[in-house]
Structure formats: C-alpha cells, structure tokens
C-alpha positions in Angstrom: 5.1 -23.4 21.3 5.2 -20.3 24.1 8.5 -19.7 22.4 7.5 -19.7 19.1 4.5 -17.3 20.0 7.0 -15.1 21.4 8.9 -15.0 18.4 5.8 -14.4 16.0 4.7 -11.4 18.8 8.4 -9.7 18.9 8.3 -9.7 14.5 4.4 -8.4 14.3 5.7 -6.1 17.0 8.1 -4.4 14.7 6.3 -4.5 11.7 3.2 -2.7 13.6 5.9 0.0 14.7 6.5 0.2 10.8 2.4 0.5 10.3 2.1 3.4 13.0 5.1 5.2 10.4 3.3 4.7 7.1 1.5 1.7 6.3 0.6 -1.8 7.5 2.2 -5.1 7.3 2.0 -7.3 3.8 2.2 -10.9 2.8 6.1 -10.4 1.3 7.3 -8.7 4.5 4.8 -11.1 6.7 6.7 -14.2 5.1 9.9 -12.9 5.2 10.7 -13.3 8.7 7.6 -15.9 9.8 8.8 -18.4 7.6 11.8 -18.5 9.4 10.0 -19.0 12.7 7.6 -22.4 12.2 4.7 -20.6 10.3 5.4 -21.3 6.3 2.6 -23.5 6.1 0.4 -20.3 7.5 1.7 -18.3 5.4 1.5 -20.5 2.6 -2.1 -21.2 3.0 -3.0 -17.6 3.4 -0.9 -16.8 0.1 -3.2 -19.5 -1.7 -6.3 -18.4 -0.3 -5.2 -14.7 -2.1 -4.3 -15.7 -5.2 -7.3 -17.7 -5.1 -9.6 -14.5 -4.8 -7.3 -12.6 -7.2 -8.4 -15.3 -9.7 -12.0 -15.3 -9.1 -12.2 -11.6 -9.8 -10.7 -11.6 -12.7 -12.4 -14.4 -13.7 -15.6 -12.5 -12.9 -14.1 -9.7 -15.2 -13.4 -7.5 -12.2 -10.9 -5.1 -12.8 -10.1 -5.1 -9.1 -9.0 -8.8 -9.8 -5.9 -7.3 -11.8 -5.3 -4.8 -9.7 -5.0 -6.9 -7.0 -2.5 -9.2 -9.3 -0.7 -6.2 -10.0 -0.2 -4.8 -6.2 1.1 -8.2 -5.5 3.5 -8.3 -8.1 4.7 -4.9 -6.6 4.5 -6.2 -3.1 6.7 -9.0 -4.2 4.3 -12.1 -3.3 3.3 -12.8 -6.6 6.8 -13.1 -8.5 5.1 -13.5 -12.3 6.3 -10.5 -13.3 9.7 -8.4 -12.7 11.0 -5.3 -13.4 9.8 -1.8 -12.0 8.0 -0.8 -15.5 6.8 -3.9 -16.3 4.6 -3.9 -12.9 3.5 -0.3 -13.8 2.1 -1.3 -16.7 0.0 -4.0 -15.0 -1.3 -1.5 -13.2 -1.9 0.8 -16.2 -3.7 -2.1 -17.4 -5.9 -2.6 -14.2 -6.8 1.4 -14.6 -7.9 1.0 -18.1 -10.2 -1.4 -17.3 -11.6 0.3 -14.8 -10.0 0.0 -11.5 -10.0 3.3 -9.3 -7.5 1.7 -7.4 -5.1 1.3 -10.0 -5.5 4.7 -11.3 -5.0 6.3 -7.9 -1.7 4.8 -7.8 -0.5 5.5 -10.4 -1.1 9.2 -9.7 0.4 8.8 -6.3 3.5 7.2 -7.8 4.0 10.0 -10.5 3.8 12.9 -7.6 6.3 10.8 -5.0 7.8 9.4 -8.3 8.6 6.1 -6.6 9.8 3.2 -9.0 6.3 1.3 -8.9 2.9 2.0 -7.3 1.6 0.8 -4.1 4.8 0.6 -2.1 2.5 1.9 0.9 4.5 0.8 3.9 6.8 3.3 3.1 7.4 7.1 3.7 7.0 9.3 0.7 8.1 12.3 -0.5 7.6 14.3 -3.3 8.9 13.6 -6.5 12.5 15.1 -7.6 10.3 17.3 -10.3 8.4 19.4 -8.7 6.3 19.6 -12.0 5.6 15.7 -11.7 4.6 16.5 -8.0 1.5 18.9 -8.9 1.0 16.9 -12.4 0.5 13.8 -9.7 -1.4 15.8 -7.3 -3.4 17.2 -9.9 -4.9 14.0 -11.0 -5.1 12.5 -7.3 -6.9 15.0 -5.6 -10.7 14.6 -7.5 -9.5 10.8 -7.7 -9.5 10.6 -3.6 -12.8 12.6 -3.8 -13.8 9.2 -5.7 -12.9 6.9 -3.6 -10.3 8.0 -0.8 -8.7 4.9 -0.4 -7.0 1.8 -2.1 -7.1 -2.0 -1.1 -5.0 -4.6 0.0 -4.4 -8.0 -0.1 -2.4 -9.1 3.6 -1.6 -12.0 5.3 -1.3 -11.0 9.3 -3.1 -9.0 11.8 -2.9 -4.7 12.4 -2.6 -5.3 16.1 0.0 -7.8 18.2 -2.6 -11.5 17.6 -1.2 -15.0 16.2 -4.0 -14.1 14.1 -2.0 -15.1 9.9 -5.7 -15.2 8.2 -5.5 -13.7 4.7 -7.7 -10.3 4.0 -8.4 -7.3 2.3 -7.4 -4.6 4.7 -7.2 -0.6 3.0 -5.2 2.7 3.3 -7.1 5.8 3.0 -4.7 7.9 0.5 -4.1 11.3 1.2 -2.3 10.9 4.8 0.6 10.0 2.5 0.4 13.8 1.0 -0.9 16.2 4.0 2.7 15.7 6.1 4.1 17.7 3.5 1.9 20.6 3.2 2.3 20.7 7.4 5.8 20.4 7.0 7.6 21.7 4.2 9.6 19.2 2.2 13.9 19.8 2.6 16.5 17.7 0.6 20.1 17.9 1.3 22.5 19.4 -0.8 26.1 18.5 -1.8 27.8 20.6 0.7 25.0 19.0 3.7 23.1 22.1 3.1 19.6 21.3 3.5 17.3 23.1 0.7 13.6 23.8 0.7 11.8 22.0 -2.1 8.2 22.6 -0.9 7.1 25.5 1.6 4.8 24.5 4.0 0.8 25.3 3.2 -2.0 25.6 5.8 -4.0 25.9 3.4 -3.1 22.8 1.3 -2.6 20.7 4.6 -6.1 21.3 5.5 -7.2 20.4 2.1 -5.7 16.9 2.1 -6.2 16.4 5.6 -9.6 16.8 5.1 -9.9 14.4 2.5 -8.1 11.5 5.1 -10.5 12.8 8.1 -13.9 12.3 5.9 -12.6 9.0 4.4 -14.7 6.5 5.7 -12.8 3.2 4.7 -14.4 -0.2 4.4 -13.8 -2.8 7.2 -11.3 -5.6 6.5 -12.6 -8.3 4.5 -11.7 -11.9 6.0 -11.2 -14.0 2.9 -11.3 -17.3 4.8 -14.7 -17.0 5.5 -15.2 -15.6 2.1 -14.3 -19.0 0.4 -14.6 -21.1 3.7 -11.1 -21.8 3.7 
C-alpha cells in the first residue's frame, strides 16, 4: 500500500507541475495513468458521482448541466460524442441556453483558435488569424467582466493528497490571454526565422491582468458531500 501511495504521489506530482504551467488536473488525464496503479475503482466512482450531477442539472433544466456534458466530452471522460465540431456544437448549444460558461469558451477558442473549447490544461496562443484573435477577444473581454471564470468537473486533488474525490474546481479566464500582451507572441518561419505576430502591450497586459487579479473565484465544490456519496 506505501508503494502504491508512492506511485499515486509521483503521477499527481507531475500533473501539478502541469497545473503551475496552465491548468489543473482532469478526470481523463487523472484516469489515465491511476488506473494503471490500483485506483480504477476511485476513479470509477468519482466519474459516476459526475455524471450523476451532470444529469441532475440538466434535469433541473440548468444550462450549466450541458455545459458540463459538453466540457466532458472535450475532456475526453464522457466519450458520447466525437469529433472536434461535433463537441463545439454542444457547447454552442450549452451557450444558447444560457450558460456563461459555454459562451466564454467559445470565445476563448475562436481567439487561440484551438480545435474545441475548454482544453484548459494547456498553453495557448493566439489564433493563426490575427482577425479571429481580436474577433475572440472582442467578445471575451465584457464576457470575463460577467463572470471571470469557467467551471470544472475533476476527479483528484490541486495539491500532492491521496485525496480522488470528485468536484467542481474553476479557472479564472484571462491568465490564459495577459502572457501575451507581456510577452509578445513569435512563430517560427520556414527558414527557423522567428516572426513577431503580436507586439507586446503594457497597456493591454494590465487590462487582462486586471481582470484575473479581481476575479474572485468560487471555492471547489465537493460533490460527494453534495449527493452523500
């Protein structure tokens, strides 16, 4: 069992690196490499106890119910639907009916122009048109002034525990847009040449650094306790 512990602390130890880059860890990554290690039936059980409150809110009506069905079709935990626009347009669908979480994806995903939205374990970068980059930015920004961050559904624990119980952790939006402003944003070309694509802008960084500083997220929501699970 010490060994097994070990093994659970080394993997949560690189997927926390990961968080500290640009995101947190999620039920798809989570099982990946637990599974392998003696804790399917955790991760089984937190799974249910997810898809169990993704069915109560859209059984309530709650948009945020198919939101949270179509962030884990994109995470990959829920496997009802495939296909990169196919899980767009359950999120289009979640934004319709309401969800501020869905549409602030889907912004985000038109200016990094990454093949679905959420995705937010990984760097991003603007998007290869630099129209679709303001067009996306355009509609984030008085989005994020909304609500400045989306939810989560996870399996697993931010910091180094044994702790596998299922919640509703958040991200708060924008530090995946203020790096660029700070930085600049340089691709490389053909010949290795790197080329600027976005000039760096003080003004623009404190902008959307702003808008992560005064985001006051809410605190993780333990689902177990939620259903007594």
């Amino acid at each position: 069992m010490h060994t097994s512990k070990r093994v659970l602390r080394s993997l949560l130890l690189t997927v926390s690196t990961a968080c500290l880059l640009g995101g947190c860890m999620v039920p798809a990554m989570v099982a990946t490499n637990l599974e392998k290690s003696g804790y399917s039936s955790d991760i089984d059980k937190g799974r249910a106890v997810l898809l169990h409150h993704v069915k109560t809110l859209q059984a309530a009506g709650d948009p945020l119910g198919d939101y949270f069905y179509a962030l884990g079709n994109s995470d990959g935990w829920i496997k009802d639907v495939q296909g990169d626009e196919a899980i767009t347009e359950l999120f289009r669908q979640a934004a319709a009916k309401g969800s501020m979480d869905a549409k602030i994806l889907l912004a985000l995903q038109k200016a990094t122009g990454g093949p679905v939205p959420g995705k937010l374990n990984e760097g991003m970068v603007p998007n290869k048109d630099l129209r679709l980059w303001e067009a996306g930015l355009a509609e984030l920004q008085p989005l994020l002034q909304q609500q400045c961050y989306v939810r989560r559904l996870v399996v697993g624990s931010r910091d180094l525990g044994t702790d596998l119980r299922p919640h509703v952790t958040t991200y708060a939006v924008a530090y995946k847009i203020w790096p660029t402003f700070r930085d600049g944003h340089h691709v490389q070309g053909a010949q290795g040449e790197w080329i600027k694509k976005v000039e760096k802008n003080p003004e623009r960084h404190r902008l959307w650094e702003a808008l992560e500083e005064n985001c006051k997220v809410p605190a993780d929501m333990w689902l177990a306790r939620l259903y007594n699970k």
